[in-house]
C-alpha positions as CSV (number, residue, x, y, z in Angstrom):
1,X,-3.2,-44.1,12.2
2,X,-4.6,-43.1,15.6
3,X,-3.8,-39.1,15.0
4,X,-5.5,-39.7,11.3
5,X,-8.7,-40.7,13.0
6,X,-9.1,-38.2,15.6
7,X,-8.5,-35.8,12.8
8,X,-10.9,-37.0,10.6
9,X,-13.4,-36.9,13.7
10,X,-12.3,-33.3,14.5
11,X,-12.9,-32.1,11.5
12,X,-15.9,-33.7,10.4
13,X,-17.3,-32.7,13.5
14,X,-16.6,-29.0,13.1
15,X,-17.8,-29.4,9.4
16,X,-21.0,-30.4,11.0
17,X,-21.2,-28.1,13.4
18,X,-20.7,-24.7,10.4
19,X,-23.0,-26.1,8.3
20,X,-26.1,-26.3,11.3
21,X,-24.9,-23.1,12.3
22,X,-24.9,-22.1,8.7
23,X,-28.6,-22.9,8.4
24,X,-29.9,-22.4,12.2
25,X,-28.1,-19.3,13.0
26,X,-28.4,-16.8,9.9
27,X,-28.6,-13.0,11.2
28,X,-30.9,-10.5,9.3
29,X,-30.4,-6.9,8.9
30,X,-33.2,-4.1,7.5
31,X,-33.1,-0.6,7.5
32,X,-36.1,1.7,7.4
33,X,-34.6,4.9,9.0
34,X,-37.2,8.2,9.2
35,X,-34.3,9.9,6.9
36,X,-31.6,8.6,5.0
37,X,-28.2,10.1,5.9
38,X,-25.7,11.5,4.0
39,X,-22.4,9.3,3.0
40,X,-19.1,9.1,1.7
41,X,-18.0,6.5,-0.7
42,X,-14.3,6.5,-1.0
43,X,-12.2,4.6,-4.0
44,X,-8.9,4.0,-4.5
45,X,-7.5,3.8,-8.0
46,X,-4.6,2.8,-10.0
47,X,-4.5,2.0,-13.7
48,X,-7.9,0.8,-13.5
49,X,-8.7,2.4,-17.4
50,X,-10.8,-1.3,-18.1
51,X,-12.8,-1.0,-14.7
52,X,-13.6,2.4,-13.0
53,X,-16.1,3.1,-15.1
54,X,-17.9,-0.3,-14.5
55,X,-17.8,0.7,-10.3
56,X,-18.8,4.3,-10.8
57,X,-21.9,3.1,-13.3
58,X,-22.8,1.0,-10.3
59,X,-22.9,3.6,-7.9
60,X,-24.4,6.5,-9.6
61,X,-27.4,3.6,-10.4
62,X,-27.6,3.0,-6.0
63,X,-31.1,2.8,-4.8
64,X,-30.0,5.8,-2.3
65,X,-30.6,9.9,-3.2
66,X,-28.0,11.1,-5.3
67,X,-27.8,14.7,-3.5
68,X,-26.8,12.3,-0.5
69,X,-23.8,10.6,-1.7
70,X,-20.0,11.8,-2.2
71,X,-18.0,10.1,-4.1
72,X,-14.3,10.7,-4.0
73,X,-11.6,8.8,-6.1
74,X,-7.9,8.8,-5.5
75,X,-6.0,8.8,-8.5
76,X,-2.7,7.4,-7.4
77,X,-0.4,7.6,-9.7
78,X,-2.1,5.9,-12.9
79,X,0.2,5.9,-16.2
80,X,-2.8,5.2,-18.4
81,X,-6.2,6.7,-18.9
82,X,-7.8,6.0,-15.7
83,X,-7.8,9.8,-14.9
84,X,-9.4,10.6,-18.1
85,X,-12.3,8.0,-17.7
86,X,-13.2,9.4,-14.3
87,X,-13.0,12.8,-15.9
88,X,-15.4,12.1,-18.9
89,X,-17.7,9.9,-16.5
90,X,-18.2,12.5,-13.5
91,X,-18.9,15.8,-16.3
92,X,-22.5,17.3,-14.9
93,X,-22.3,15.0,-11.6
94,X,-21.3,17.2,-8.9
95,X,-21.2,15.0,-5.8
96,X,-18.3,13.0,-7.9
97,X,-14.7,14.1,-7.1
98,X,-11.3,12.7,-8.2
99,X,-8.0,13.8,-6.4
100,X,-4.8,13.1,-7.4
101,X,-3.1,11.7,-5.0
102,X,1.0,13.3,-5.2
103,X,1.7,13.3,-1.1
104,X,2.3,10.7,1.3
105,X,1.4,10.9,5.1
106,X,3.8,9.3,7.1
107,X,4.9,6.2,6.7
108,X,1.9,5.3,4.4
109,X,2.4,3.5,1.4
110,X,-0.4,2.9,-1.5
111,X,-3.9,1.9,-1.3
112,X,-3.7,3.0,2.8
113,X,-2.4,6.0,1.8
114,X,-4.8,6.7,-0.8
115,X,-8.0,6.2,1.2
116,X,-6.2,8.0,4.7
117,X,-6.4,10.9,2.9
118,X,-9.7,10.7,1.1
119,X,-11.5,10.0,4.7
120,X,-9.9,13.2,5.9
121,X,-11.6,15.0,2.9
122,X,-15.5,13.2,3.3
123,X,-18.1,15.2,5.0
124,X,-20.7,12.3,6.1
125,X,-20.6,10.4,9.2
126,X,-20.7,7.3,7.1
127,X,-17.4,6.2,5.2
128,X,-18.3,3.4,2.4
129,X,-15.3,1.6,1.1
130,X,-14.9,-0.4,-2.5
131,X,-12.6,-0.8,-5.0
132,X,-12.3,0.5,-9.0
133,X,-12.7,-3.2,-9.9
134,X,-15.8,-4.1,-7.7
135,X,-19.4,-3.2,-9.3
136,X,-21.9,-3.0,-6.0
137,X,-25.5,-3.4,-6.0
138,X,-28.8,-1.0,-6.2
139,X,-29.3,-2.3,-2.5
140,X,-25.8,-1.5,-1.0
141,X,-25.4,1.5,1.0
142,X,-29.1,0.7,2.5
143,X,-28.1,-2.7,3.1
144,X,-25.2,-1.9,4.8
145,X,-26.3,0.8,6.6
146,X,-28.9,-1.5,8.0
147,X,-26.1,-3.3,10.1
148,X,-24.7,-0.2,11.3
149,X,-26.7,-0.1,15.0
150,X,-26.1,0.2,18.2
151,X,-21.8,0.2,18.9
152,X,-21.4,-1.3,15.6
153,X,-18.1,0.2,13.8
154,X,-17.9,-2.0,11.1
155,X,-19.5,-3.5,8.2
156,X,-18.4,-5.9,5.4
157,X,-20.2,-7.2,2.8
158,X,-19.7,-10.1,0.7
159,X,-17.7,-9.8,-2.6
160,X,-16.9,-12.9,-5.5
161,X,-15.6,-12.3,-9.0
162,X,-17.2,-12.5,-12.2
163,X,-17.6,-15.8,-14.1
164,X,-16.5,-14.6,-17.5
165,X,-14.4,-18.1,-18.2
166,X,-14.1,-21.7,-15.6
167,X,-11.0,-20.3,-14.1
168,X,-13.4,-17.5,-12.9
169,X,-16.1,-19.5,-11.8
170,X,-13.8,-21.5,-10.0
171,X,-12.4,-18.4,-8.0
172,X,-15.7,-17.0,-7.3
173,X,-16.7,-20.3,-6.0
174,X,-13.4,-20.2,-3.3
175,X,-14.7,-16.5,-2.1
176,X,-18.0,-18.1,-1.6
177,X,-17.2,-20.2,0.1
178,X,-14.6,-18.9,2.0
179,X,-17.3,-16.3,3.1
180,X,-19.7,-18.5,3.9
181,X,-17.3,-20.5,6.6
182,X,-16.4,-17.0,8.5
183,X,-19.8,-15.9,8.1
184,X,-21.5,-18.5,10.5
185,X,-18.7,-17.7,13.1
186,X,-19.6,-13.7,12.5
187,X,-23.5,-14.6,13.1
188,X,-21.7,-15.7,16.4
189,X,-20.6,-12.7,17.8
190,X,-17.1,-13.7,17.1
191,X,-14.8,-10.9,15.1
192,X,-13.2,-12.6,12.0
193,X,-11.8,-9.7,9.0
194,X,-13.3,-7.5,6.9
195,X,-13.0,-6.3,3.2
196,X,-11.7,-3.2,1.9
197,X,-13.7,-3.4,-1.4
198,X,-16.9,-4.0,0.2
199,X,-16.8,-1.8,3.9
200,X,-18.5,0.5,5.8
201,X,-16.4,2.5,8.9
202,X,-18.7,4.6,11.6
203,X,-16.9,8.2,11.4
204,X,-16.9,8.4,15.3
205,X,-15.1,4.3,15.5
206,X,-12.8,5.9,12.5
207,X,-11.3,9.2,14.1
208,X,-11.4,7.2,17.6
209,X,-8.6,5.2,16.6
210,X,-6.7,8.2,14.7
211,X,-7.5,6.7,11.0
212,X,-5.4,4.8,8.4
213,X,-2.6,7.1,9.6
214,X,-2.4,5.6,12.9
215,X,-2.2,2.1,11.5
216,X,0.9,0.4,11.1
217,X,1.5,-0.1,7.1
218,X,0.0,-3.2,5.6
219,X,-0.7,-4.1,2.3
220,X,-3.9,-5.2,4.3
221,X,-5.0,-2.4,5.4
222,X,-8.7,-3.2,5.6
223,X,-7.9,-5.7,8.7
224,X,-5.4,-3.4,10.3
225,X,-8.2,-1.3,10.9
226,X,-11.0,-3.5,11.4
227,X,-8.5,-4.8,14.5
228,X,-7.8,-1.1,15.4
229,X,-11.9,-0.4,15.7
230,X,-12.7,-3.1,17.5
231,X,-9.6,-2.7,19.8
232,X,-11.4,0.3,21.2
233,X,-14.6,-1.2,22.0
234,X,-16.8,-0.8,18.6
235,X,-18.7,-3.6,17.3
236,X,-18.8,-5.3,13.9
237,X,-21.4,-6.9,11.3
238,X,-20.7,-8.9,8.7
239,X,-23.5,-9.4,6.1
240,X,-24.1,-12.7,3.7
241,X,-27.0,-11.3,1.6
242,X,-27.7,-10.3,-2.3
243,X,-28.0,-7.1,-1.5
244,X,-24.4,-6.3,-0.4
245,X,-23.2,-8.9,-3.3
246,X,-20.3,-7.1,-4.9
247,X,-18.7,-8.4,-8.1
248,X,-14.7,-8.3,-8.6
249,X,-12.8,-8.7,-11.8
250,X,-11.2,-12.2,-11.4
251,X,-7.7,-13.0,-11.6
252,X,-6.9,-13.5,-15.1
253,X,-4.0,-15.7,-14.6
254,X,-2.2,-18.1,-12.2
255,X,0.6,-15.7,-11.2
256,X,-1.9,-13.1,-10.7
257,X,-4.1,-15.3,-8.3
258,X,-1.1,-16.4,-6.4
259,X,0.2,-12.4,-5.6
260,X,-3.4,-11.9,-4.3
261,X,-3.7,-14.8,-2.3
262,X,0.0,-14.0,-1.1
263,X,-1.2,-11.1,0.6
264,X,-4.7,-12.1,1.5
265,X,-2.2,-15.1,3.7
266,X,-0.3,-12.6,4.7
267,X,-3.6,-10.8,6.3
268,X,-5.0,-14.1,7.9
269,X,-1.9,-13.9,9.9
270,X,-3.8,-11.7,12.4
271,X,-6.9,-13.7,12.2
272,X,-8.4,-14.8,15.6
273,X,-7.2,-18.1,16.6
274,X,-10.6,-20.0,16.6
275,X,-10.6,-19.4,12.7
276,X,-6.9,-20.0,12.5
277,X,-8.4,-23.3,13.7
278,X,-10.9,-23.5,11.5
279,X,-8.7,-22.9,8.5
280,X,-5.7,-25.3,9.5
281,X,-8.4,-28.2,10.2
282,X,-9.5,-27.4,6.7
283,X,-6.1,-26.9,4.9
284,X,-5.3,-30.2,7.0
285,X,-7.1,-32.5,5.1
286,X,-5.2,-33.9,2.0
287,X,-2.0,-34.0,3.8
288,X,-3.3,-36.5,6.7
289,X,-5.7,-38.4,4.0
290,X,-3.2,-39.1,1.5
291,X,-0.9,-41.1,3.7
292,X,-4.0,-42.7,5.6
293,X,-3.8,-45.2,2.4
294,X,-1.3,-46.5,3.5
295,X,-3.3,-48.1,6.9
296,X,-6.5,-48.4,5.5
297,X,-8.0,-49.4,2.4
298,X,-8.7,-47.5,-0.5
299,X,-12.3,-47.9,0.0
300,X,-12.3,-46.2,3.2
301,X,-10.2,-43.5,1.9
302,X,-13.0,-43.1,-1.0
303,X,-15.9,-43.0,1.9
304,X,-13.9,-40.1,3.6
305,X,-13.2,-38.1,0.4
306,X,-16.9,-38.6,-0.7
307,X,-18.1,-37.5,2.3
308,X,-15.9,-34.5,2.6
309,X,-17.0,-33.2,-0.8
310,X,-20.9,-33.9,-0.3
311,X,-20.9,-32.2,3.4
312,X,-18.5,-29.2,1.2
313,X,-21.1,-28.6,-1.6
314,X,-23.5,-29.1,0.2
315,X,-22.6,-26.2,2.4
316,X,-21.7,-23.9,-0.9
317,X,-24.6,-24.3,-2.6
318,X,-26.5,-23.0,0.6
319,X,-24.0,-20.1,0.2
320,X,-25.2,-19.7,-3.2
321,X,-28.7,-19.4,-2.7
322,X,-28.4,-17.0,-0.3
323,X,-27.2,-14.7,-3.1
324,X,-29.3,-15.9,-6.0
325,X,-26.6,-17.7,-7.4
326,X,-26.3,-21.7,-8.7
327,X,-23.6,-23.3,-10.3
328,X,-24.3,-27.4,-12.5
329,X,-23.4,-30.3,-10.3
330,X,-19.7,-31.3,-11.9
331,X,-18.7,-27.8,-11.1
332,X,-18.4,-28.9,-7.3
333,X,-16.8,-32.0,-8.1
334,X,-14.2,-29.2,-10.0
335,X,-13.9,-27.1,-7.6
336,X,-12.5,-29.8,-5.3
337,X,-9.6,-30.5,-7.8
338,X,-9.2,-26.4,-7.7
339,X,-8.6,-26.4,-4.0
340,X,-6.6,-29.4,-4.1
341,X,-3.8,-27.7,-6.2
342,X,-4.3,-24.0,-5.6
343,X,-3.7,-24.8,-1.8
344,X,-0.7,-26.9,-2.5
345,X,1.2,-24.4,-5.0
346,X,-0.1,-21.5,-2.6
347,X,1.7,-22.7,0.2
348,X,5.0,-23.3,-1.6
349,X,4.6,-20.0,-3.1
350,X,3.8,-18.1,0.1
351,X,7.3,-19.1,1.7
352,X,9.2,-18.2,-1.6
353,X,11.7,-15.1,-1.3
354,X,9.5,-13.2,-3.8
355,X,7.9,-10.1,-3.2
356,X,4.0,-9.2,-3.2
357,X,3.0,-7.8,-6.5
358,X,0.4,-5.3,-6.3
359,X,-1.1,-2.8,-8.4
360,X,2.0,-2.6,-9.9
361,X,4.1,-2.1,-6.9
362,X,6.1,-4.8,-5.0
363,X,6.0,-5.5,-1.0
């Protein structure tokens, strides 16, 4: 019972602590430069017929000059039309260009392969990263360039899915959130991750630390070099804001959602260990309350699940604000359940003997 309490205190007290940090500590970025540089937006794709054109509709509508931008596409190895889409889409837009992607460099694999070789084809000093599924904002590339000062290698911006159906709305919610918890320990100074589908890599931090090539293979790829760049002195910036708010195509199924959170585990695995912390205190809590029953009353356990779930929504729907965005009041009761049972079939799932599925290719 003793170890039950101090937990509770622990992690009530950290809750505490994110959320005034969450609402005392927010850091800005603007940019008003004399000129607006040239830059390089770089997308992997594979079989993404029912989304590319969704992402490159987005960018060709950016709030930046179109005889500034570069867009290059890496078609690796689609079997359906995702070649042709591009095709049709970039005829009379000369800054778009689609390679197909036939060689491997090294030891390479996939996505990492894809965009080592785009970078070594980009011409700007300023390498933006997303993904054929994400659709970014008029704002982006200004937005994100606005964080990009002094020593600063890295960027990320904010990404959630689409809320098509409840299942979702339920996932967007969960990267919401989960943003919003490493964001107040970003606003710190302290280095979290970043995001491949929503990044932005200095070309001097990128070469320094010899590119994707000179990263180990991960089917994480975005944190292997976010950890390489900041290895070698460069600084980072992460950005909670509407105008870096990217939108993903959800998971469209349970097995789906558990192969993408497989790997995204796989990446926290190199997470600093204050937000290794963070997230064990959090993922924590139902396996210490649910025996505490058994020393307390049922009241009690009530008053702590209560409390837990107003100091949680309360924190989300600060996160949502902050990017325009509300959801009605049972969905955060909902959401609760959601957690509840995703983080308990994750777990089991993430120490099965089955392979990461992704993109059609197992890891």
């Amino acid at each position: 019972m003793i170890v039950s309490v101090v937990y509770f205190i622990l992690y009530f007290t950290l809750f505490l602590v994110l959320l005034g940090l969450l609402l005392l500590n927010r850091k800005r970025y603007t940019y008003s430069p004399v000129q607006l540089p040239n830059i390089s937006i770089l997308i992997a794709a594979r079989n993404e017929e029912h989304t590319i054109l969704r992402c490159l509709a987005a960018i060709e509508a950016l709030d930046y000059p179109k005889d500034k931008i570069e867009v290059l596409i890496g078609n690796d190895g689609s079997t359906d039309r995702t070649q042709e889409v591009i095709t049709t889409f970039s005829e009379g837009k000369p800054n778009y260009t689609c390679i197909t992607i036939t060689q491997t460099i090294g030891h390479l694999k996939g996505k990492q392969n894809v965009l080592a070789q785009l970078t070594r084809l980009a011409t700007s000093n300023y390498f933006f990263y997303t993904d054929a599924d994400i659709a970014v904002p008029p704002a982006w590339a200004k937005a994100m360039l606005g964080a990009l000062k002094d020593k600063v290698g890295v960027v990320t911006g904010i990404t959630t899915t689409q809320q098509h159906n409840l299942f979702g709305k339920l996932q967007a919610l969960d990267w919401l959130y989960s943003l919003g918890l490493m964001q107040v320990v970003s606003d710190l100074n302290l280095p979290v991750t970043t995001m491949g589908n929503n990044m932005l890599l200095r070309r001097e931090a990128y070469e320094e630390v010899g590119g994707f090539e000179n990263v180990p293979f991960s089917i994480t790829e975005d944190i292997a070099i976010f950890n390489k760049i900041l290895e070698k002195g460069w600084g980072f910036r992460n950005v909670y804001s509407k105008d870096v708010f990217a939108m993903s195509t959800p998971a469209t199924s349970a097995w789906q959602l558990l192969h993408q959170r497989k790997r995204w585990m796989r990446g926290a695995m190199h997470l600093p260990l204050y937000m290794t912390i963070i997230l064990i205190l959090h993922s924590a809590y139902y396996p210490v309350l649910l025996p505490f029953v058994f020393y307390t009353s049922v009241g009690t356990v009530l008053a702590i699940f209560a409390f837990k779930l107003v100091l949680q929504s309360l924190y989300l729907r600060i996160c949502l604000r902050r990017v325009q965005q509300s959801v009605p009041l049972w969905l955060y009761f909902l959401f609760e359940v959601y957690l509840v049972i995703s983080s308990i079939v994750l777990l089991v799932f993430f120490f099965l003997p089955v392979k990461t599925n992704w993109k059609g290719r197992k890891y």
